[in-house]
MMTF fields as JSON, N, C-alpha, C and O atoms, coordinates in Angstrom:
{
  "mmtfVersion": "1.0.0",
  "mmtfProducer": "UNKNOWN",
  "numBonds": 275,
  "numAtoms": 276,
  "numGroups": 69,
  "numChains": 1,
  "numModels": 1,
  "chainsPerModel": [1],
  "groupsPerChain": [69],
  "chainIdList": ["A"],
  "bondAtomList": [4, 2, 8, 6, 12, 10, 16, 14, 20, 18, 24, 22, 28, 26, 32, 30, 36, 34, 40, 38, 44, 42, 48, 46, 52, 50, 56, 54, 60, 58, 64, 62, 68, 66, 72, 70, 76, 74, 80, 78, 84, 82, 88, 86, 92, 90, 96, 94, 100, 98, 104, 102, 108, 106, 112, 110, 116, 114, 120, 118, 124, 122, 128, 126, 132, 130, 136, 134, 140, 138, 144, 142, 148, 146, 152, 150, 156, 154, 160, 158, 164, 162, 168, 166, 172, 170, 176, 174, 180, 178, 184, 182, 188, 186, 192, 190, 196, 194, 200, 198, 204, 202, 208, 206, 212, 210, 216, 214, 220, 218, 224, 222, 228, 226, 232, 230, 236, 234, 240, 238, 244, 242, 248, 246, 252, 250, 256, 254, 260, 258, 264, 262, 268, 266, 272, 270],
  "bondOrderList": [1, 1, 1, 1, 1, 1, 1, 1, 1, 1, 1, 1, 1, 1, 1, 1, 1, 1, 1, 1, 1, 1, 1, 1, 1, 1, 1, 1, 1, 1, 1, 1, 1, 1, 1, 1, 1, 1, 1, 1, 1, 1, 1, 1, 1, 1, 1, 1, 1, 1, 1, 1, 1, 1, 1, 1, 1, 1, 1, 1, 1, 1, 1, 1, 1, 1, 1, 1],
  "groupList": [{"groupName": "UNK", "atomNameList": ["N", "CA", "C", "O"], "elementList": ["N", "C", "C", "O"], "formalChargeList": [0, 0, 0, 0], "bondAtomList": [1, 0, 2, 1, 3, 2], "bondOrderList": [1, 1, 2], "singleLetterCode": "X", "chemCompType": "L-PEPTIDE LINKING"}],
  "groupTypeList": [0, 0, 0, 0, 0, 0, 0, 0, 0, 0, 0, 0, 0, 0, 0, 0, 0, 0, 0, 0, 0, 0, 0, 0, 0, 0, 0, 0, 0, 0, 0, 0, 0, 0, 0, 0, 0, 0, 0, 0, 0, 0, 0, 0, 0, 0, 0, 0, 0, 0, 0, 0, 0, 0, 0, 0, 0, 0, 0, 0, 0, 0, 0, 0, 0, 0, 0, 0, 0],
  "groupIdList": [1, 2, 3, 4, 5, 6, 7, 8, 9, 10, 11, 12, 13, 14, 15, 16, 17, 18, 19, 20, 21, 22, 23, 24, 25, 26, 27, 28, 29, 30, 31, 32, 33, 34, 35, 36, 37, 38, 39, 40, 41, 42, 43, 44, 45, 46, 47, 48, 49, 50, 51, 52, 53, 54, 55, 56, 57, 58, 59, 60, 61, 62, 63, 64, 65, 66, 67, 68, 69],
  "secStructList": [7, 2, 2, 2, 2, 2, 2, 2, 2, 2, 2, 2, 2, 2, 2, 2, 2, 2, 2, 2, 2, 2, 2, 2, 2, 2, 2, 2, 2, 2, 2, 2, 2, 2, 2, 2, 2, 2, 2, 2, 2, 2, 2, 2, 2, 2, 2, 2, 2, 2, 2, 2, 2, 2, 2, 2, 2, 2, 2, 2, 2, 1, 7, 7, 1, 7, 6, 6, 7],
  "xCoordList": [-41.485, -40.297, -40.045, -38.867, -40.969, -40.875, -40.273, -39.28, -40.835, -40.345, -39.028, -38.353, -38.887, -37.265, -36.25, -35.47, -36.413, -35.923, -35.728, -34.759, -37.182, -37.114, -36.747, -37.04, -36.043, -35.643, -33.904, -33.091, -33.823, -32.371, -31.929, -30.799, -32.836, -32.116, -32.348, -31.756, -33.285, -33.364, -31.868, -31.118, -31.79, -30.313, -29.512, -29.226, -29.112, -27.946, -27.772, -26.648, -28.92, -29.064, -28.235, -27.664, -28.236, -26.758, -26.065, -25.685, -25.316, -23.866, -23.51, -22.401, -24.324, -24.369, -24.27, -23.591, -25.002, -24.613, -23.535, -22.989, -23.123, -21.613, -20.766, -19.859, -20.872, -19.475, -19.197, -18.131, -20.738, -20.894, -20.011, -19.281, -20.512, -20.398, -18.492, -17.763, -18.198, -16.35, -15.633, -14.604, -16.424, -15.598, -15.724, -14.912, -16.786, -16.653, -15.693, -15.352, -15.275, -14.746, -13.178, -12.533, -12.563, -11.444, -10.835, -9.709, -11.856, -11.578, -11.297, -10.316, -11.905, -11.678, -10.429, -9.664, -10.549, -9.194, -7.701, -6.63, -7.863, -7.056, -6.418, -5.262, -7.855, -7.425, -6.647, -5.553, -6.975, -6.498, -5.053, -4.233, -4.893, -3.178, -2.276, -1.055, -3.042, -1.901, -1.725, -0.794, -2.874, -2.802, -1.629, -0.701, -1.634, -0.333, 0.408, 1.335, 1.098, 1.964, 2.428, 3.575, 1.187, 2.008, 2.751, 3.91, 1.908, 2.768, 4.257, 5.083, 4.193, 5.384, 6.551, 7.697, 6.185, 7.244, 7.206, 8.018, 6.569, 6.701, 7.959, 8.792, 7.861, 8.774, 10.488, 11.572, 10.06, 11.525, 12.111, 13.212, 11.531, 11.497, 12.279, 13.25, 11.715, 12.362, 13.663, 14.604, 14.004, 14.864, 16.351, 17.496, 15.529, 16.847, 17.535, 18.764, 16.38, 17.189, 18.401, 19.509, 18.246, 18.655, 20.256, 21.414, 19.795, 20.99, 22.27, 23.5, 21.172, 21.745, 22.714, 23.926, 22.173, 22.451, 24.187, 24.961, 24.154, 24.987, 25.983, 27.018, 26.069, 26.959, 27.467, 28.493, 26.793, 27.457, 28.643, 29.846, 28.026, 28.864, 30.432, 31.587, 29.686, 31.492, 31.857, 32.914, 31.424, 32.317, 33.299, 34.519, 32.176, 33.124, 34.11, 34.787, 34.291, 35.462, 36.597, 37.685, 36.39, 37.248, 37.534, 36.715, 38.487, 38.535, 39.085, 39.732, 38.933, 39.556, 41.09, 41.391, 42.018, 43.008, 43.427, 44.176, 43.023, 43.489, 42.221, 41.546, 42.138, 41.018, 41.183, 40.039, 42.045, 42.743, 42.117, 42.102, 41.759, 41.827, 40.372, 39.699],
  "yCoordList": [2.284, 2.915, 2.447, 2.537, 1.925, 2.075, 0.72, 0.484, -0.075, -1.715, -2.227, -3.136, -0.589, -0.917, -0.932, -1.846, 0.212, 0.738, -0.204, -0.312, -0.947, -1.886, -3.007, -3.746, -3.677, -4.673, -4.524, -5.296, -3.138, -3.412, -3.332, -3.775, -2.608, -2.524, -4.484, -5.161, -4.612, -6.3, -7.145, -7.704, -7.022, -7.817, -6.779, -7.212, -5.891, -5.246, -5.144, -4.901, -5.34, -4.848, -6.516, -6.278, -7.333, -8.111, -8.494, -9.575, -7.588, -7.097, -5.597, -5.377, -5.031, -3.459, -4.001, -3.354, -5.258, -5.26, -6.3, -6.142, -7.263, -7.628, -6.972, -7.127, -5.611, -4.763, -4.349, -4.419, -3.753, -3.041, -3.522, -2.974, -5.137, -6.212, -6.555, -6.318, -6.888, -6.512, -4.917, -4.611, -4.339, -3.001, -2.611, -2.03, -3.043, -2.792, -3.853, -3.692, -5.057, -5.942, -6.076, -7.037, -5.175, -5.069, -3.703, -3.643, -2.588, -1.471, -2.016, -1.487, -2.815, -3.602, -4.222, -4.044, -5.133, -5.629, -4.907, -5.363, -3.755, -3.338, -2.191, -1.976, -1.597, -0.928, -1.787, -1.388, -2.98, -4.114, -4.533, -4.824, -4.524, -4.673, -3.366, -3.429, -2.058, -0.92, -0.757, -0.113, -1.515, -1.395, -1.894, -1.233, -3.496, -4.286, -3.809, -4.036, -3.007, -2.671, -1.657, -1.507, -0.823, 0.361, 0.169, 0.565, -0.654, -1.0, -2.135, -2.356, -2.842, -3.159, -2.181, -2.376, -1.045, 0.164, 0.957, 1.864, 0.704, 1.668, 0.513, 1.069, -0.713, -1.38, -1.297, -1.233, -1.338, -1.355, 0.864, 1.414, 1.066, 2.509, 2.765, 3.472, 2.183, 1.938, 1.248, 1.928, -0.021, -0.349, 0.148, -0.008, 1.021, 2.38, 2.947, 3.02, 3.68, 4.413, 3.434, 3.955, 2.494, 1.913, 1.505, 1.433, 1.353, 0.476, 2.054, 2.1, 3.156, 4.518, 4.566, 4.586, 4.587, 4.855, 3.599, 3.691, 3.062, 1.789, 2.022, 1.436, 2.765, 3.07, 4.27, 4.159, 5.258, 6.641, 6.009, 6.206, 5.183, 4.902, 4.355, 4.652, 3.232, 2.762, 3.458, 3.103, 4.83, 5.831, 6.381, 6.361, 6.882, 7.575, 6.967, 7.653, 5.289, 5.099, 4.882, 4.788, 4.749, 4.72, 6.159, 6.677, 6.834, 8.465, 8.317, 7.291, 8.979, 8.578, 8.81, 9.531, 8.128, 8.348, 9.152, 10.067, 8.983, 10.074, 10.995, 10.717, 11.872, 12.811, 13.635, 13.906, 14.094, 14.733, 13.841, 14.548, 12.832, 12.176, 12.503, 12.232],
  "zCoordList": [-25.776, -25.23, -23.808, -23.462, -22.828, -21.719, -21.634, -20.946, -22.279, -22.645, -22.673, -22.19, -23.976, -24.173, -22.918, -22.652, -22.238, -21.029, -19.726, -18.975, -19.723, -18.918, -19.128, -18.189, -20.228, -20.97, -20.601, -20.094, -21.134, -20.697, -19.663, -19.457, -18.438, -17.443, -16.622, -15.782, -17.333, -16.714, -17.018, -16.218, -18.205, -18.766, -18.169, -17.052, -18.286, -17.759, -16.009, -15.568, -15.06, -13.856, -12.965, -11.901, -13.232, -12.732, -12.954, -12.505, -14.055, -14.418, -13.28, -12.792, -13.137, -12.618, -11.032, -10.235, -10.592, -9.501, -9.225, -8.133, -9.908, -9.635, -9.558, -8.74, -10.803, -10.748, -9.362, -8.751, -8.838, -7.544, -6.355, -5.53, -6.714, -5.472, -5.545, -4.582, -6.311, -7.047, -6.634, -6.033, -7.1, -6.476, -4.859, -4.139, -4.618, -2.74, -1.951, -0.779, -2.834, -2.222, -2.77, -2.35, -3.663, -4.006, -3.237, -2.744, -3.244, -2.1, -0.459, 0.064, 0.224, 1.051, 1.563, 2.512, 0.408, 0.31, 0.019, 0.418, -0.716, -0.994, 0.405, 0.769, 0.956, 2.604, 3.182, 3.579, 3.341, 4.305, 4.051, 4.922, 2.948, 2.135, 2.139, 2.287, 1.947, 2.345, 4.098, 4.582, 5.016, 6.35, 6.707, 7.173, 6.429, 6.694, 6.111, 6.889, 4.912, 4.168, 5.048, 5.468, 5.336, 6.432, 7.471, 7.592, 8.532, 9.606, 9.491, 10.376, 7.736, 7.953, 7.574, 7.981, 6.72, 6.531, 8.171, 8.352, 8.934, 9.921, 11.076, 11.792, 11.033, 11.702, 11.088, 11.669, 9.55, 8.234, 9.358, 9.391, 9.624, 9.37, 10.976, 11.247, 11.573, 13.429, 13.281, 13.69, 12.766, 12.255, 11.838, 12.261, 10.482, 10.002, 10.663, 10.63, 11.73, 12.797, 13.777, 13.899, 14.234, 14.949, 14.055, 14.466, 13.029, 11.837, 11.602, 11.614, 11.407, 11.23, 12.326, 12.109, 13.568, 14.912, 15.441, 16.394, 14.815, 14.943, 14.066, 14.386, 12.918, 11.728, 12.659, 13.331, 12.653, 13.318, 14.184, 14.008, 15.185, 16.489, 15.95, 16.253, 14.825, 14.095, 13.536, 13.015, 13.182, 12.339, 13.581, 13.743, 14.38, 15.175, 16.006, 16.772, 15.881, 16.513, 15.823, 16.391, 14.091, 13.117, 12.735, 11.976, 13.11, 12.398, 10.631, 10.419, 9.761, 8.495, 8.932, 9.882, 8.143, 7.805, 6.931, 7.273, 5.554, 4.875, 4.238, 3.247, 4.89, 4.883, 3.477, 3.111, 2.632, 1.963, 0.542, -0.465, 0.396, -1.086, -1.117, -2.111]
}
């Protein structure tokens, strides 16, 4: 029994640590890709305002004309 036990964990024990070695290095990578992702929605996001801020101003120098339709 003990044979068996130790048999498989021999064949199975570097598969168990590639997965290991793959999942710490796709978590990694993947922090590192929502990091940059964040700070480029946080620039898209400064932006808006500014684009927002620029529409208001041409509204308010165009008044509607026909307010009624």
């Amino acid at each position: 029994m003990d044979v068996d036990v130790l048999k498989y964990f021999l064949t199975q024990g570097p598969f168990a640590l590639l997965f290991v070695w793959l999942l710490i290095y796709v978590m990694r990578a993947n922090r590192e890709r929502e990091g940059r992702l964040q700070d480029l929605l946080d620039k898209f996001s400064d932006k808006y305002d500014v684009i927002i801020g620029e529409l208001r101003g041409i509204k308010e120098r165009f008044p509607r004309h026909n307010e009624d339709r």
